[in-house]
C-alpha positions in Angstrom: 80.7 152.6 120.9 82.1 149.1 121.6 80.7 146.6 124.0 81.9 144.1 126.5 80.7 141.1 126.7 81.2 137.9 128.3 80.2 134.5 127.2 80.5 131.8 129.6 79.6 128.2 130.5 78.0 127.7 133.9 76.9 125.0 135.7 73.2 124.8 137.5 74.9 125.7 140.8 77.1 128.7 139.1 80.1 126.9 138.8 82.6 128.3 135.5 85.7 126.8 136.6 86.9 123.9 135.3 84.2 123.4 132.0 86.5 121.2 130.9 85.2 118.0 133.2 81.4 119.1 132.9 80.8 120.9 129.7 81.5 118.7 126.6 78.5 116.3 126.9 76.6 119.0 126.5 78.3 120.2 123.6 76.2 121.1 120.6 75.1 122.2 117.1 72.8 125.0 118.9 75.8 125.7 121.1 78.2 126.1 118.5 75.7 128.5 116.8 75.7 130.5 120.0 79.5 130.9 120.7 80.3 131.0 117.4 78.2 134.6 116.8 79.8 135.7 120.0 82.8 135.2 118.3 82.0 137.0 114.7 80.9 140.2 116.4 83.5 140.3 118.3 87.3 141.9 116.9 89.2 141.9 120.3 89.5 139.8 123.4 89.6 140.7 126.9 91.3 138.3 129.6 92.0 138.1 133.3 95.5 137.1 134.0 94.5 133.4 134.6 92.7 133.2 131.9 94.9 134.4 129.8 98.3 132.4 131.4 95.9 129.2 130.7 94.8 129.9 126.9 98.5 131.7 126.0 99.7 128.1 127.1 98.0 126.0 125.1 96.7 128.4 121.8 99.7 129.7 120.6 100.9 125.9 119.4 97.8 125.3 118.1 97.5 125.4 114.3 93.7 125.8 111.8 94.4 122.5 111.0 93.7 120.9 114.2 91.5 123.0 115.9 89.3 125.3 113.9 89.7 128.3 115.7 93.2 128.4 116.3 93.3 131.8 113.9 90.6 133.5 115.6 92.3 132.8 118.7 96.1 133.7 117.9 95.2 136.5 115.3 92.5 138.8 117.1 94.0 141.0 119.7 94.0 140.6 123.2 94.1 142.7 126.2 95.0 141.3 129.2 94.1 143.0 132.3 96.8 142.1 135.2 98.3 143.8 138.5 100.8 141.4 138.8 101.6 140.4 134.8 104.6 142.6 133.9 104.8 141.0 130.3 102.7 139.1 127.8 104.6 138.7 124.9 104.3 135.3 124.9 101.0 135.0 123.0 100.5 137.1 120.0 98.7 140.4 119.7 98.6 140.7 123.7 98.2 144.0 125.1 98.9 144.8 128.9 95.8 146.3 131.3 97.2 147.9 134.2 97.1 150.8 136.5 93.7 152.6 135.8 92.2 150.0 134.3 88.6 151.5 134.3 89.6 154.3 132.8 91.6 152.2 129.6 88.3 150.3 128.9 86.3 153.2 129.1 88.7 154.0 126.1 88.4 150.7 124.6 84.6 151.2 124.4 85.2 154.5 123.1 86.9 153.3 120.1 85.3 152.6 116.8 85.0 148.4 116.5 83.6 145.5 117.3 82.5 143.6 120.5 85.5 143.3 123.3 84.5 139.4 124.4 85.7 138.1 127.5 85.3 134.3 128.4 86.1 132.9 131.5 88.1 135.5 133.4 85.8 135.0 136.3 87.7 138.2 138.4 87.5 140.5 135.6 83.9 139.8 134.8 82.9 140.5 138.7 85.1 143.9 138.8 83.3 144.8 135.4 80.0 144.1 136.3 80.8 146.0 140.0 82.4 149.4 137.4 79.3 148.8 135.6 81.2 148.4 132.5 79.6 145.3 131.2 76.8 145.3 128.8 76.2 142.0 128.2 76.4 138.7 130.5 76.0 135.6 128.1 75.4 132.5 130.1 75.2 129.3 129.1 73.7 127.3 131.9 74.2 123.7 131.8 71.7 121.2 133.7 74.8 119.3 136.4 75.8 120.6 139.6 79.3 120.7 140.0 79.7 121.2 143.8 82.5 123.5 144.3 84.9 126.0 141.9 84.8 129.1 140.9 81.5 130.7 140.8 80.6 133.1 137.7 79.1 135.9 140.7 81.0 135.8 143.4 81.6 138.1 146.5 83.1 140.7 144.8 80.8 141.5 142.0 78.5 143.3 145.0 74.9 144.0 144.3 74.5 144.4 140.3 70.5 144.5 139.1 70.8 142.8 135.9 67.5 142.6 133.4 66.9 140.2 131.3 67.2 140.8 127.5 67.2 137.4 126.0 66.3 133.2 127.1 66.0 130.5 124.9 66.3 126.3 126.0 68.6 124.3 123.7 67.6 120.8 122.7 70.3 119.4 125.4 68.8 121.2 127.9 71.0 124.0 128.3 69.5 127.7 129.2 71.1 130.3 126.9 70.5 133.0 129.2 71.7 136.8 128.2 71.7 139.5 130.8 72.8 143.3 130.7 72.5 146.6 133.3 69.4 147.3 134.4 70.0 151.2 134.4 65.9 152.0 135.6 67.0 150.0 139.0 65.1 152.1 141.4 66.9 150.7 144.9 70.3 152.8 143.6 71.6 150.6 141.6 75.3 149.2 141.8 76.1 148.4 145.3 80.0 147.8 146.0 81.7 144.7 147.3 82.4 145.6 151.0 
């Protein structure tokens, strides 16, 4: 069985939005080591519309010879789970998500493969954790406080008890931080977003 997982960068005070303006001083050998075995177990992407308008904007153009993973991003397949996307054709080996999307994961998982990684996709991750569909929750927790943006767990992820399954402090400062279900919650678990 597949799992989905989502790698993220964070800021002290939750923040995801926006890592371009915080993140890159903080950017890393250790780091690199980190995304970069995110990205080798995983053989599909999964996106939030935003997420995926933003990166099918600027990947597609991109080519290996200026940015290193321009084939991982434009070759591995991507599904893109929308309400309001009617097409996404315009960025190579894009599938569409709609409708009962819980149930089309489930099948994803089902399915013989690699990790499903998601990164940024802030909506999705929230609804994923909330449909307790999301084994992992890679977090890469960087020491600013960015004040406002979107927050990693919002609102609408409702009451999720997470466990801890792995921590480790990169020279920079920056708390790898990896979390998945805690399915011996005692207090009933997953609570929904009112």
């Amino acid at each position: 069985m597949r799992k989905i997982v989502a790698g993220e960068f964070v800021s002290l005070d939750g923040v995801m939005e926006s890592p371009d303006q915080w993140h890159f001083p903080y950017w890393s050998d250790e780091m690199g080591e980190v995304v970069g075995s995110q990205m080798a177990n995983a053989d599909a992407m999964l996106l939030g519309r935003v997420t995926w308008q933003e990166f099918a904007s600027y990947w597609p153009s991109q080519t290996e010879d200026e940015v290193p993973e321009a084939a991982h991003m434009n070759n591995t397949p991507k599904y893109v789970v929308s309400s309001t996307l009617d097409d996404v054709s315009g960025w190579q080996n894009s599938t569409l998500i709609s409708g009962d999307v819980v149930s089309e994961l489930r099948k994803l998982k089902d399915q013989p493969g690699g990790d499903l990684s998601i990164a940024g996709s802030a909506t999705l991750v929230q609804s994923l954790l909330r449909e307790g569909l999301l084994d992992e929750l890679h977090l890469l927790v960087h020491p600013v406080t960015v004040g406002t943006g979107k927050r990693i767990l919002g609102e609408k992820a409702g009451k999720v008890p997470l466990t801890l399954i792995e921590s480790r402090s990169l020279p920079n400062g920056v708390m790898y931080l990896v979390y998945g279900p805690d399915r011996s919650a005692t207090d009933g678990g997953i609570t929904p977003a009112p």
